[in-house]
C-alpha positions in Angstrom: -15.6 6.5 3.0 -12.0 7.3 1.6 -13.3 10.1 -1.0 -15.7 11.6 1.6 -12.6 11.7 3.9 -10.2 13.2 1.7 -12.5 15.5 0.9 -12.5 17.2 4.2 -8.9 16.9 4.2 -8.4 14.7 6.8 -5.7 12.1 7.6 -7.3 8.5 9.2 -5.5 9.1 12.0 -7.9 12.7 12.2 -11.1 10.7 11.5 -9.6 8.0 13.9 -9.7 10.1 16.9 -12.6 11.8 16.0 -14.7 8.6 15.9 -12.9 6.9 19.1 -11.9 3.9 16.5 -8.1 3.1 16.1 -6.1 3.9 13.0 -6.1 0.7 11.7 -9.6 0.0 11.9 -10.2 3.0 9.4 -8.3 1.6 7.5 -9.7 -1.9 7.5 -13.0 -0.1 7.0 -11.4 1.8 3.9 -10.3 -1.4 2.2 -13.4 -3.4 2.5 -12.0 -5.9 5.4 -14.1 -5.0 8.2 -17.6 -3.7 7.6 -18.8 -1.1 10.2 -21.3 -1.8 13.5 -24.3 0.8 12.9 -22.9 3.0 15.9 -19.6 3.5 14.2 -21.9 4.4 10.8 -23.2 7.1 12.8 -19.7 8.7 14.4 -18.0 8.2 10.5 -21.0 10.0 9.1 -21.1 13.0 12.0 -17.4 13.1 11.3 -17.6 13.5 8.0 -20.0 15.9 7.4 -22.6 13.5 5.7 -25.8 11.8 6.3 -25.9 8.0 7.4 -27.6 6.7 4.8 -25.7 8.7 1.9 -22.6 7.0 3.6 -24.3 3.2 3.4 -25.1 4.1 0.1 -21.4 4.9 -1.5 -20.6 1.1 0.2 -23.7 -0.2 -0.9 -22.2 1.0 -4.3 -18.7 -0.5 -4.0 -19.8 -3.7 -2.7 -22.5 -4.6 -5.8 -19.3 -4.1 -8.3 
């Protein structure tokens, strides 16, 4: 979520208030402590410019390491 975020140049205070979520939770979501309810999958992946699943995947990816 981090690389697809600084890709678009955006701070997680941006993709905070562009998802409703608090700063802190993005970054809890960044870091691997909180995982995300499948609504806020959805609002991080409009945000971001990418598809849901393509989202799942990159933490899908990081998780199995």
């Amino acid at each position: 979520m981090r690389t697809y975020r600084l890709e678009k140049g955006m701070t997680q205070e941006q993709l905070s208030e562009q998802v409703e979520a608090v700063r802190s939770h993005i970054c809890m979501l960044e870091s691997g402590k909180n995982q995300p309810s499948l609504t806020m999958v959805f609002r991080l992946a409009a945000a971001l410019g990418v598809k849901p699943g393509e989202l799942m995947g990159a933490v899908a990816a990081r998780l199995e390491k």
